[in-house]
Backbone as a chain_set.jsonl record, in Angstrom:
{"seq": "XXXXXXXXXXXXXXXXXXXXXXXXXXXXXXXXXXXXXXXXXXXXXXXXXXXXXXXXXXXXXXXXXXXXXXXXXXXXXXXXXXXXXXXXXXXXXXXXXXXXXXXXXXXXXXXXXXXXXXXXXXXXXXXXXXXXXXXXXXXXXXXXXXXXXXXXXXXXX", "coords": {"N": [[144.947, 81.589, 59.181], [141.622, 81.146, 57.956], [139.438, 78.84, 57.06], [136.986, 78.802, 54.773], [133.102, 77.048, 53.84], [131.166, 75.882, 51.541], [128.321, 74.95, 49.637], [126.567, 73.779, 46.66], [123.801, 73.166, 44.769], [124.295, 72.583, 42.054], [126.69, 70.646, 39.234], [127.115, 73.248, 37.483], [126.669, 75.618, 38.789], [128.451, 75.68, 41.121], [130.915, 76.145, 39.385], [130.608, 78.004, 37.727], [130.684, 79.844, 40.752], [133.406, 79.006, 41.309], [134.502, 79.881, 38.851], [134.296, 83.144, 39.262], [135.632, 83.318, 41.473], [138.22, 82.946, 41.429], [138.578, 84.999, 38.995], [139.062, 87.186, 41.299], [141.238, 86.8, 42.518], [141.942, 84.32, 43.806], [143.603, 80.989, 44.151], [145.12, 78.963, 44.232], [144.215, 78.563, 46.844], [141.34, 77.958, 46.354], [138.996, 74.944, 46.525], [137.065, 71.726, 45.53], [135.245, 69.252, 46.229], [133.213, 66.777, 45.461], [130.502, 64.381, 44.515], [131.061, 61.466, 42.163], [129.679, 60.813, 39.759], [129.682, 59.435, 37.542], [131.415, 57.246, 37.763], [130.791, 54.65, 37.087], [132.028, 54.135, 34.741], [134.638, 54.034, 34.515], [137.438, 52.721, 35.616], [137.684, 50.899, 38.495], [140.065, 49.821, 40.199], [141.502, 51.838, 39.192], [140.35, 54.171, 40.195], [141.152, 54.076, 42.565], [143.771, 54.148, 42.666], [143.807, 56.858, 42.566], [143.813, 58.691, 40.277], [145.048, 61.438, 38.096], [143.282, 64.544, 37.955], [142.922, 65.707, 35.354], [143.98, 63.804, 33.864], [142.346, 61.524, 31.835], [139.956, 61.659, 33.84], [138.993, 64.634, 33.82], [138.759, 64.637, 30.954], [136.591, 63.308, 30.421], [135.021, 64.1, 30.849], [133.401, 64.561, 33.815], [133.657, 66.721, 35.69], [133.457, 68.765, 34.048], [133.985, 71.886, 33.613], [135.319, 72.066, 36.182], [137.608, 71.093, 36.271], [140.267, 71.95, 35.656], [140.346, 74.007, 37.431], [141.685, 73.976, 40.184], [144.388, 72.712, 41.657], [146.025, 70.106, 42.427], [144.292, 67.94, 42.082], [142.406, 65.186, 41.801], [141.017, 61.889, 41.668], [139.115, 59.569, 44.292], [138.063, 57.184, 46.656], [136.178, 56.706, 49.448], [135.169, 54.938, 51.951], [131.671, 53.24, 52.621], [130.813, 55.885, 51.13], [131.882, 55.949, 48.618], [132.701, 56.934, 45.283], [134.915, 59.537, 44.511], [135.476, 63.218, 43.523], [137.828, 65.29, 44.015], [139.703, 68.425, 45.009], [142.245, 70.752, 44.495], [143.753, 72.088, 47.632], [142.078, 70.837, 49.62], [141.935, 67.99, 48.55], [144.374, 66.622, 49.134], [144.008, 66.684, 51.782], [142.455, 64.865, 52.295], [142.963, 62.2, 51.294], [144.347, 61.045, 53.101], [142.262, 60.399, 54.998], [140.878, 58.171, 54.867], [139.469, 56.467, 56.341], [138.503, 57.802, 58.054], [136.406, 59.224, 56.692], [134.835, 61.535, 55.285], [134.054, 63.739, 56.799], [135.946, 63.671, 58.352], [138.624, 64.29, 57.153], [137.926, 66.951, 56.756], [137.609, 67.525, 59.484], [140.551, 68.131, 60.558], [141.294, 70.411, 58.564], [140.087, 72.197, 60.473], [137.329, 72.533, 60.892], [134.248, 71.437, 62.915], [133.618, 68.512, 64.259], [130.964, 67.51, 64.401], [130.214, 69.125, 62.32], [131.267, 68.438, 59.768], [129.914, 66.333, 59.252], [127.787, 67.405, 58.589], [128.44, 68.015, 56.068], [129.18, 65.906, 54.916], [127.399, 64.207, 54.726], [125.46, 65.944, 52.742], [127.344, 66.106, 50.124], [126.957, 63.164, 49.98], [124.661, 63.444, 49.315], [124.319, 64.824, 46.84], [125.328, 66.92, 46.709], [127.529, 69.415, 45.394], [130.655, 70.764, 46.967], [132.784, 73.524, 47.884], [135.526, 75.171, 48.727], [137.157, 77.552, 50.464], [140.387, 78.746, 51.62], [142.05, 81.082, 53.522], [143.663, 84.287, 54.552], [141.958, 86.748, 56.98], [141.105, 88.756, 55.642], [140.958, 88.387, 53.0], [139.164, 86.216, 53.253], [136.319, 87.096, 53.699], [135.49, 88.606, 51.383], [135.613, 85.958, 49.309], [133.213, 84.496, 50.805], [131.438, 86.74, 50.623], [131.372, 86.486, 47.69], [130.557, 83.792, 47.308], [128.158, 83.444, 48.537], [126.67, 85.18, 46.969], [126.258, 83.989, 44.625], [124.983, 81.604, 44.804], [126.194, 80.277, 46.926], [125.299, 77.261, 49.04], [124.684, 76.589, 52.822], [127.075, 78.035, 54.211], [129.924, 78.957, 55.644], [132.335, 79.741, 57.736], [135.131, 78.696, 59.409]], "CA": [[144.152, 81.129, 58.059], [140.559, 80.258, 58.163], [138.56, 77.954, 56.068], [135.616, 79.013, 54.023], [132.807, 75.93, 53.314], [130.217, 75.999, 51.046], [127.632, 73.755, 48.592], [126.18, 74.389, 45.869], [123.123, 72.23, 44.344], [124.719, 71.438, 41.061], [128.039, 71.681, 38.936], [127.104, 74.342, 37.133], [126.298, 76.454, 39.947], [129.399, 75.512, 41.529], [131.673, 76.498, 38.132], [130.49, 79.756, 37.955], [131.36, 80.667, 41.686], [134.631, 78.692, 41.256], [135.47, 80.769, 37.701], [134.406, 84.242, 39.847], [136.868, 83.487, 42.523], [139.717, 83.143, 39.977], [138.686, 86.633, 38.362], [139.256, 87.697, 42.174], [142.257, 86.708, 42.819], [141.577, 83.276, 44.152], [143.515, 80.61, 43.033], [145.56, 77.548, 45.1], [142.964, 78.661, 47.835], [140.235, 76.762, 46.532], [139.231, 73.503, 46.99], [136.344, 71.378, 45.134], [134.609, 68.354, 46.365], [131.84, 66.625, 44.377], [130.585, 62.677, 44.037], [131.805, 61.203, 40.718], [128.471, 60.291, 39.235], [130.298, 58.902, 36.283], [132.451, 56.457, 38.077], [131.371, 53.265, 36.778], [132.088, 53.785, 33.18], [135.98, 54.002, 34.912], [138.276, 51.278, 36.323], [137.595, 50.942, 40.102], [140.99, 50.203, 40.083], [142.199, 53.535, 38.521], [139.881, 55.596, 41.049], [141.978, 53.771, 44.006], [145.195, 54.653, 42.588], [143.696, 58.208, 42.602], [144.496, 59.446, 38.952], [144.831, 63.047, 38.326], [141.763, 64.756, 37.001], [143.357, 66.382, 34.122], [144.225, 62.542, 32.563], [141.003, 61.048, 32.008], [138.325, 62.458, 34.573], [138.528, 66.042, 32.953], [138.442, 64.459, 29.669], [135.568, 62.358, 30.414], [133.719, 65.868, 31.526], [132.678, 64.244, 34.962], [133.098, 67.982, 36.607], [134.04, 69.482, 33.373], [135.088, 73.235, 33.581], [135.989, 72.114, 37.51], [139.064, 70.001, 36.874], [140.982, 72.827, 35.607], [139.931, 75.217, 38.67], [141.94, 73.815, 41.421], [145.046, 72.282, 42.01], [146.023, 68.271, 43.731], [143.038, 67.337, 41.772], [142.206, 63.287, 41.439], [139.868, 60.556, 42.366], [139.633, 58.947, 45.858], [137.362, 55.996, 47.017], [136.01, 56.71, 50.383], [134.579, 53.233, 52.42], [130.377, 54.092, 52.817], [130.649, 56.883, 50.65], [131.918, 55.805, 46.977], [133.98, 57.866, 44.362], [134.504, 61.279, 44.993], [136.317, 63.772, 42.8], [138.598, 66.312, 45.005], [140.086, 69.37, 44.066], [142.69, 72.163, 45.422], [143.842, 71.394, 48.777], [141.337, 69.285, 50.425], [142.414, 66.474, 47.576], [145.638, 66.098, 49.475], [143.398, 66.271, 53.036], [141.061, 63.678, 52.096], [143.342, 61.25, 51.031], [145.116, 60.08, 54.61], [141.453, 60.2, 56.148], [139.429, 57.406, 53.883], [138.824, 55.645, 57.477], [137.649, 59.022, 58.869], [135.356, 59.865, 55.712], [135.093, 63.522, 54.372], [134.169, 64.691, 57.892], [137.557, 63.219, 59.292], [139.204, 64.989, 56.131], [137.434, 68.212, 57.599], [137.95, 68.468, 60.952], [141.928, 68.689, 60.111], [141.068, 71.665, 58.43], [139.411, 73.095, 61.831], [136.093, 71.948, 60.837], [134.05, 70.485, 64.239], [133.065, 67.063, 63.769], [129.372, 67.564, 63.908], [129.558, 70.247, 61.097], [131.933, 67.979, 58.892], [128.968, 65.001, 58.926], [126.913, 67.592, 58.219], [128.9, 68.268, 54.754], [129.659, 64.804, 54.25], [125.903, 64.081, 54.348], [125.721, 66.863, 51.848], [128.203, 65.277, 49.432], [126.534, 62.303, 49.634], [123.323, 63.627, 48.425], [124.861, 64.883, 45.173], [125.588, 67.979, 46.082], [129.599, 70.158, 45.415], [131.397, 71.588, 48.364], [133.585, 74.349, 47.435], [136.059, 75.8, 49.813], [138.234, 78.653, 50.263], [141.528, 79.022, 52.351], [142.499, 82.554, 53.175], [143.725, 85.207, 55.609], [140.552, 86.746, 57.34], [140.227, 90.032, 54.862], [140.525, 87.667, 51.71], [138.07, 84.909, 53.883], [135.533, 87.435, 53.611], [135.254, 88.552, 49.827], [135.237, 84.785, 49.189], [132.329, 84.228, 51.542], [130.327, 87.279, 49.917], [130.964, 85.888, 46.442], [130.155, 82.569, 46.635], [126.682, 83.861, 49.088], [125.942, 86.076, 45.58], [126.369, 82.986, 43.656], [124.306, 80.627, 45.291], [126.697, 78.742, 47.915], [124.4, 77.418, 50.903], [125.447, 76.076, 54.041], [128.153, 79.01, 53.856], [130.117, 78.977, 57.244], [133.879, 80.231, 58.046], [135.459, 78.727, 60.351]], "C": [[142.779, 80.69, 58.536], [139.861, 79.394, 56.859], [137.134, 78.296, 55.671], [134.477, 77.594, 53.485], [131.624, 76.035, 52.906], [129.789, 74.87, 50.247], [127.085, 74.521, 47.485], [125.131, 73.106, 45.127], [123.896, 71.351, 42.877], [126.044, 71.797, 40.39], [128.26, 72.808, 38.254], [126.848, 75.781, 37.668], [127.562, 76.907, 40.833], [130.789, 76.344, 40.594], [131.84, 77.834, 38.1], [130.652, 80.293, 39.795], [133.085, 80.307, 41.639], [135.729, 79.884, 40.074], [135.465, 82.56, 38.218], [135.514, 84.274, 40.995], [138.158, 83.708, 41.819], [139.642, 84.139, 40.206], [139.021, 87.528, 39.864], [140.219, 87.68, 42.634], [142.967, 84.983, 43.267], [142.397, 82.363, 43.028], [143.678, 79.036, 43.492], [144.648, 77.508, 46.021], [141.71, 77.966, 47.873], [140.575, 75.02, 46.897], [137.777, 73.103, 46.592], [136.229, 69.864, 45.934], [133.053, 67.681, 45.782], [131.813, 64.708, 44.714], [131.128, 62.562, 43.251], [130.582, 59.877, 40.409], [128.606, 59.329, 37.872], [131.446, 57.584, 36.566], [132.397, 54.973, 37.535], [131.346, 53.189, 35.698], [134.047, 54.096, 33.662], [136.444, 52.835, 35.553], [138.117, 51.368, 37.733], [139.368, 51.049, 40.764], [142.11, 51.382, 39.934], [142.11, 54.641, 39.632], [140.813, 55.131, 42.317], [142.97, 54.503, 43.967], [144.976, 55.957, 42.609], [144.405, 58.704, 41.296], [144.174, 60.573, 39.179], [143.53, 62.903, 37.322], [141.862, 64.967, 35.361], [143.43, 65.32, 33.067], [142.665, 61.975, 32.737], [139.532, 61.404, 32.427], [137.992, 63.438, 34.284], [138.025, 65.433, 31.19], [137.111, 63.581, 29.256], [134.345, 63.173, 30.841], [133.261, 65.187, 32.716], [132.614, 65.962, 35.842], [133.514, 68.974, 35.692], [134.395, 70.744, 33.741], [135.969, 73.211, 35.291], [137.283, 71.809, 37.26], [140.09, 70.74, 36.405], [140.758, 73.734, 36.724], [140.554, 75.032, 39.893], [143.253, 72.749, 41.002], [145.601, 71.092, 42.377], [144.883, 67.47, 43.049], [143.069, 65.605, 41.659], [141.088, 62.968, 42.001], [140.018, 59.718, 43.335], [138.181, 58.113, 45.928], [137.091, 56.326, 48.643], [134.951, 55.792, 51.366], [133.087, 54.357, 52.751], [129.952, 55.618, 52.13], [130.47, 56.895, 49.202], [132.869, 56.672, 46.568], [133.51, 59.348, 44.695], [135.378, 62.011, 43.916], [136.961, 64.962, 43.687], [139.777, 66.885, 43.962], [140.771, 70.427, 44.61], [143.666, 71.111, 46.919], [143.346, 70.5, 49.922], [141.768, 67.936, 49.612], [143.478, 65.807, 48.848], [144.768, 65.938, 51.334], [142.358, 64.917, 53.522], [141.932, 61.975, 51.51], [144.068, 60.638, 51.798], [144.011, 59.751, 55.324], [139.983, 59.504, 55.787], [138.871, 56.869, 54.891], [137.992, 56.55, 57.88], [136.321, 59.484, 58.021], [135.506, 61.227, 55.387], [135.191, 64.022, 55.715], [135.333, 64.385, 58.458], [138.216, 63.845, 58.587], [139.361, 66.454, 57.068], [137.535, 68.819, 58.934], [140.076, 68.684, 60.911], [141.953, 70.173, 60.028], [140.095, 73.023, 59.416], [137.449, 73.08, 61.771], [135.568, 71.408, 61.666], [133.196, 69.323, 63.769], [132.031, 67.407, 63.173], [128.689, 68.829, 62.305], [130.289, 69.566, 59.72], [131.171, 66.757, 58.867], [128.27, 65.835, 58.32], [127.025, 67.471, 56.268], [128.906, 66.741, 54.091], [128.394, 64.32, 53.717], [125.811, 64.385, 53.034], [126.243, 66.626, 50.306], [127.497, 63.978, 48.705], [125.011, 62.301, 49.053], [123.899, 64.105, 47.452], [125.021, 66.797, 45.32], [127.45, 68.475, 46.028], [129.509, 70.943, 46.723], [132.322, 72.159, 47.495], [134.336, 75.144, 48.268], [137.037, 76.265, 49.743], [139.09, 78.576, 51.518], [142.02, 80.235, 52.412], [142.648, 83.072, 54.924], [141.769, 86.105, 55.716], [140.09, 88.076, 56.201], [139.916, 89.287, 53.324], [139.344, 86.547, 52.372], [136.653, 85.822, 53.012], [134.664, 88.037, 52.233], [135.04, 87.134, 49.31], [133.906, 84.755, 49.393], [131.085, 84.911, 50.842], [129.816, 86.551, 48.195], [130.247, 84.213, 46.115], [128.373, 82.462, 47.801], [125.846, 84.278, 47.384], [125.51, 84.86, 45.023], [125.626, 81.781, 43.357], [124.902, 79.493, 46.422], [125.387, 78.724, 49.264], [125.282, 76.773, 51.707], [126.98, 77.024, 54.122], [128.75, 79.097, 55.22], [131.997, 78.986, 56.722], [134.187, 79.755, 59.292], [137.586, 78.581, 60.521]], "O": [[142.729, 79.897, 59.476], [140.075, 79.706, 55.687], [136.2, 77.974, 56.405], [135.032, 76.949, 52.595], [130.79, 76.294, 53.774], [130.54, 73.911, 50.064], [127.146, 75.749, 47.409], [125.715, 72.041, 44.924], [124.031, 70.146, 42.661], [126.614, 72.853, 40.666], [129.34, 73.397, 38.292], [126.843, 76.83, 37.022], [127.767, 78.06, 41.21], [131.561, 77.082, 41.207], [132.791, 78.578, 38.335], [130.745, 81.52, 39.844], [133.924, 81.173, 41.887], [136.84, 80.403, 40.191], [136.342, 83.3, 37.772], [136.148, 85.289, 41.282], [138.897, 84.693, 41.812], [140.201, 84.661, 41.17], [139.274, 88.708, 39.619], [140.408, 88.632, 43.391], [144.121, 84.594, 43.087], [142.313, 82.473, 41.805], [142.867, 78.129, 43.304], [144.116, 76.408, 46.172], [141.109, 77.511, 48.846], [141.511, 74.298, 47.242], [136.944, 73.862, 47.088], [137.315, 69.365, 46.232], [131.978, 68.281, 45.796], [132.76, 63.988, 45.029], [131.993, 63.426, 43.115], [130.555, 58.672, 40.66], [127.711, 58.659, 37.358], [132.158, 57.091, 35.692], [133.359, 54.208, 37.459], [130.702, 52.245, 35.24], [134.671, 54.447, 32.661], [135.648, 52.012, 36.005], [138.728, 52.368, 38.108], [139.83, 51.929, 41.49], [143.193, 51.621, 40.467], [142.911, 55.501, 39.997], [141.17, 56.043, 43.063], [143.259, 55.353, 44.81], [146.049, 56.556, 42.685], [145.57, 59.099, 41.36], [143.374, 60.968, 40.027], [143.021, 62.087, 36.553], [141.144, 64.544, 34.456], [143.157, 65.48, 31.877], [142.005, 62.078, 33.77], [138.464, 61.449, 31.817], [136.778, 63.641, 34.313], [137.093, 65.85, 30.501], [136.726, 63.273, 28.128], [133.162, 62.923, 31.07], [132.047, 65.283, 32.54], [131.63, 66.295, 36.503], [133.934, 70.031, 36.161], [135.439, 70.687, 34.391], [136.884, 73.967, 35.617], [138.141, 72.249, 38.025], [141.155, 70.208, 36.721], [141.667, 74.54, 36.525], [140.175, 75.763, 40.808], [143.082, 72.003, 40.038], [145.612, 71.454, 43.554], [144.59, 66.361, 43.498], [144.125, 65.049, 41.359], [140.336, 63.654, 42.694], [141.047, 59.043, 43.347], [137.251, 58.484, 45.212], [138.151, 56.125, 49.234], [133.79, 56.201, 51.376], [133.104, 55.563, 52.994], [129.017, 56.325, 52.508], [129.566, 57.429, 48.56], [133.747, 57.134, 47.297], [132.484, 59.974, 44.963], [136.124, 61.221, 43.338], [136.036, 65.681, 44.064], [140.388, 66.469, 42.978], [140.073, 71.194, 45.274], [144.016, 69.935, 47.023], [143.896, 69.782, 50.758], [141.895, 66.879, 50.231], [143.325, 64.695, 49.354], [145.102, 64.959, 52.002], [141.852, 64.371, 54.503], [141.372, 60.882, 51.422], [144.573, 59.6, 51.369], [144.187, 58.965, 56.255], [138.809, 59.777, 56.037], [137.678, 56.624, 54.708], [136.811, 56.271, 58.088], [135.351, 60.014, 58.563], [136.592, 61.8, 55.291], [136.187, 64.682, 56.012], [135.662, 65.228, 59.293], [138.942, 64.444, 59.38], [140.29, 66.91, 57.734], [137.547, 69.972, 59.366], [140.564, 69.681, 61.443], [142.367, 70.983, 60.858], [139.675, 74.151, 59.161], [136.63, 73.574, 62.546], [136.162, 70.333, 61.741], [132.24, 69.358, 62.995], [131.877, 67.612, 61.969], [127.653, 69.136, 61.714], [129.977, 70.05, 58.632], [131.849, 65.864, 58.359], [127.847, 65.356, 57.268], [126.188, 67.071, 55.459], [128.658, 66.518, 52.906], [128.229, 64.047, 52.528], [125.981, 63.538, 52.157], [125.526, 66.971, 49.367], [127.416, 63.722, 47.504], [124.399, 61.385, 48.504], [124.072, 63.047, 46.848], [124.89, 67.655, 44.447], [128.366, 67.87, 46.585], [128.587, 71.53, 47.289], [132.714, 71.565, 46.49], [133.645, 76.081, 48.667], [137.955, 75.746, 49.108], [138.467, 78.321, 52.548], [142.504, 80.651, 51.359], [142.156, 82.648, 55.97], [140.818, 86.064, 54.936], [138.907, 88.324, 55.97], [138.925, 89.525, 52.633], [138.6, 86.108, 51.495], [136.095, 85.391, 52.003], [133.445, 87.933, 52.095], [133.972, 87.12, 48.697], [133.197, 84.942, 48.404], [130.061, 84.316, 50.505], [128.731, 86.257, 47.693], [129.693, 83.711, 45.137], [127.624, 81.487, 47.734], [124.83, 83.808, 46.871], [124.293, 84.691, 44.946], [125.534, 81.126, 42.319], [124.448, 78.394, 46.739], [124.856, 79.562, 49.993], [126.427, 76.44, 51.401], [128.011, 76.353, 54.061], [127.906, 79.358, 56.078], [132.612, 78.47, 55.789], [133.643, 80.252, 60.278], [138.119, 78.607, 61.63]]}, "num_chains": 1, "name": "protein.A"}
Protein backbone atom coordinates (compact mmCIF):
# COMPACT_ATOMS: atom_id res chain seq x y z
CA UNK A 1 0.00 0.00 0.00
CA UNK A 2 1.19 3.48 -0.41
CA UNK A 3 -0.23 6.69 0.75
CA UNK A 4 -1.23 9.48 -1.53
CA UNK A 5 -1.11 13.30 0.27
CA UNK A 6 -2.46 16.21 -1.00
CA UNK A 7 -4.04 20.01 -0.14
CA UNK A 8 -6.16 21.83 -1.60
CA UNK A 9 -6.71 25.76 -0.86
CA UNK A 10 -10.34 25.56 -0.02
CA UNK A 11 -13.39 23.13 0.61
CA UNK A 12 -14.75 23.48 -2.43
CA UNK A 13 -11.77 22.62 -4.29
CA UNK A 14 -11.26 19.78 -2.13
CA UNK A 15 -15.17 18.35 -2.73
CA UNK A 16 -14.88 18.25 -6.19
CA UNK A 17 -11.59 16.09 -6.22
CA UNK A 18 -13.06 14.05 -3.32
CA UNK A 19 -16.65 13.53 -5.45
CA UNK A 20 -14.19 12.59 -8.74
CA UNK A 21 -12.44 9.94 -6.83
CA UNK A 22 -15.75 8.25 -5.88
CA UNK A 23 -16.88 8.33 -9.69
CA UNK A 24 -13.41 6.36 -9.96
CA UNK A 25 -13.75 3.89 -7.92
CA UNK A 26 -12.36 5.39 -4.79
CA UNK A 27 -14.09 4.97 -1.80
CA UNK A 28 -12.84 3.71 2.03
CA UNK A 29 -9.41 4.83 0.48
CA UNK A 30 -9.84 8.32 1.13
CA UNK A 31 -9.18 10.28 3.87
CA UNK A 32 -10.09 14.15 4.60
CA UNK A 33 -8.46 16.46 6.98
CA UNK A 34 -9.53 20.11 7.36
CA UNK A 35 -9.56 22.77 10.54
CA UNK A 36 -13.13 23.17 11.88
CA UNK A 37 -13.52 26.87 11.37
CA UNK A 38 -16.93 26.60 12.89
CA UNK A 39 -15.96 25.09 16.15
CA UNK A 40 -16.93 27.59 18.56
CA UNK A 41 -20.56 27.77 17.83
CA UNK A 42 -20.12 23.76 19.21
CA UNK A 43 -19.57 22.34 22.72
CA UNK A 44 -15.77 22.01 23.32
CA UNK A 45 -16.86 19.28 25.17
CA UNK A 46 -18.64 17.41 22.28
CA UNK A 47 -15.47 17.99 19.91
CA UNK A 48 -13.35 15.98 22.73
CA UNK A 49 -15.68 13.20 22.83
CA UNK A 50 -15.11 13.21 19.01
CA UNK A 51 -18.80 13.07 17.64
CA UNK A 52 -19.41 11.62 14.32
CA UNK A 53 -19.67 14.07 11.50
CA UNK A 54 -22.86 12.87 10.14
CA UNK A 55 -24.71 13.96 13.79
CA UNK A 56 -24.27 17.52 14.00
CA UNK A 57 -20.96 18.65 12.12
CA UNK A 58 -22.48 17.60 8.63
CA UNK A 59 -25.61 19.18 9.63
CA UNK A 60 -24.06 22.30 10.69
CA UNK A 61 -22.34 22.32 6.94
CA UNK A 62 -18.79 22.88 8.57
CA UNK A 63 -17.27 20.67 5.46
CA UNK A 64 -20.60 20.19 3.95
CA UNK A 65 -20.63 17.81 0.86
CA UNK A 66 -17.21 16.33 2.75
CA UNK A 67 -18.82 14.56 5.68
CA UNK A 68 -20.55 12.17 3.54
CA UNK A 69 -17.25 11.36 1.38
CA UNK A 70 -15.30 9.33 3.75
CA UNK A 71 -15.75 6.98 6.33
CA UNK A 72 -14.51 7.11 10.62
CA UNK A 73 -15.47 10.65 10.19
CA UNK A 74 -15.63 12.98 13.62
CA UNK A 75 -14.09 15.80 15.48
CA UNK A 76 -10.74 15.63 17.37
CA UNK A 77 -9.00 18.40 19.49
CA UNK A 78 -5.37 18.39 18.82
CA UNK A 79 -3.07 20.38 21.84
CA UNK A 80 -1.37 23.67 19.65
CA UNK A 81 -3.44 23.00 16.85
CA UNK A 82 -7.35 23.31 17.79
CA UNK A 83 -10.43 21.45 16.23
CA UNK A 84 -9.91 19.55 13.32
CA UNK A 85 -12.49 17.64 11.33
CA UNK A 86 -11.04 14.06 10.06
CA UNK A 87 -12.32 11.87 7.60
CA UNK A 88 -11.77 8.15 6.09
CA UNK A 89 -8.96 6.48 7.66
CA UNK A 90 -6.67 9.01 8.98
CA UNK A 91 -9.78 9.90 11.58
CA UNK A 92 -8.99 6.65 13.30
CA UNK A 93 -4.91 7.57 12.85
CA UNK A 94 -5.14 10.86 14.33
CA UNK A 95 -6.92 10.04 17.22
CA UNK A 96 -4.10 7.90 19.41
CA UNK A 97 -1.50 10.67 18.25
CA UNK A 98 -3.09 14.13 19.83
CA UNK A 99 0.47 14.31 21.75
CA UNK A 100 2.24 13.71 18.40
CA UNK A 101 -0.02 16.31 16.40
CA UNK A 102 -1.12 15.57 12.73
CA UNK A 103 2.54 14.97 11.81
CA UNK A 104 2.78 12.12 14.53
CA UNK A 105 -0.69 10.89 13.02
CA UNK A 106 1.33 10.86 9.62
CA UNK A 107 4.36 9.36 10.02
CA UNK A 108 2.33 5.99 11.07
CA UNK A 109 1.08 6.13 7.78
CA UNK A 110 4.86 6.11 6.35
CA UNK A 111 4.92 9.76 6.13
CA UNK A 112 8.75 11.15 7.25
CA UNK A 113 8.52 13.42 10.03
CA UNK A 114 9.82 16.47 8.31
CA UNK A 115 7.16 16.10 5.50
CA UNK A 116 4.27 15.45 8.12
CA UNK A 117 5.15 19.17 9.87
CA UNK A 118 5.18 20.23 6.66
CA UNK A 119 1.29 19.19 6.24
CA UNK A 120 0.48 19.94 9.65
CA UNK A 121 1.73 23.51 9.04
CA UNK A 122 -0.52 23.34 6.05
CA UNK A 123 -3.63 22.41 8.05
CA UNK A 124 -2.99 24.93 10.26
CA UNK A 125 -3.11 27.62 7.76
CA UNK A 126 -6.65 26.71 6.68
CA UNK A 127 -5.93 24.66 4.18
CA UNK A 128 -7.76 20.49 3.45
CA UNK A 129 -5.48 17.54 3.14
CA UNK A 130 -6.98 14.85 1.20
CA UNK A 131 -5.45 11.45 1.03
CA UNK A 132 -5.63 8.34 -0.81
CA UNK A 133 -4.66 4.70 0.27
CA UNK A 134 -4.09 2.31 -2.56
CA UNK A 135 -2.09 -0.44 -4.27
CA UNK A 136 0.58 1.31 -6.56
CA UNK A 137 -1.60 1.08 -10.06
CA UNK A 138 -4.74 2.58 -8.19
CA UNK A 139 -1.98 5.16 -6.18
CA UNK A 140 -1.39 6.55 -9.43
CA UNK A 141 -4.87 7.44 -11.09
CA UNK A 142 -5.56 9.03 -7.68
CA UNK A 143 -2.44 11.15 -7.84
CA UNK A 144 -3.28 12.25 -11.59
CA UNK A 145 -6.82 13.18 -10.55
CA UNK A 146 -6.46 15.07 -7.72
CA UNK A 147 -3.02 16.98 -9.78
CA UNK A 148 -6.07 17.80 -12.58
CA UNK A 149 -8.11 19.10 -9.82
CA UNK A 150 -5.97 21.35 -8.12
CA UNK A 151 -4.27 19.19 -5.18
CA UNK A 152 -0.75 20.87 -4.34
CA UNK A 153 1.88 19.56 -2.30
CA UNK A 154 0.93 16.13 -4.12
CA UNK A 155 3.54 13.46 -2.95
CA UNK A 156 3.16 9.44 -2.71
CA UNK A 157 4.82 7.95 -0.45
Amino acid sequence: MKTLISTFSDRQQAERAVDELRRRGFEREISILTKDSESRSRDHDDMRRGNDLTSGIAGGGIIGGLAGLAIGAGALAIPGIGPLIAAGPIAGALSGAATGGIAGGLIDWGIPADRGKYYEDKIKEGRVLVSVQADDKKIKDAEETLKRLGGQDVEIH
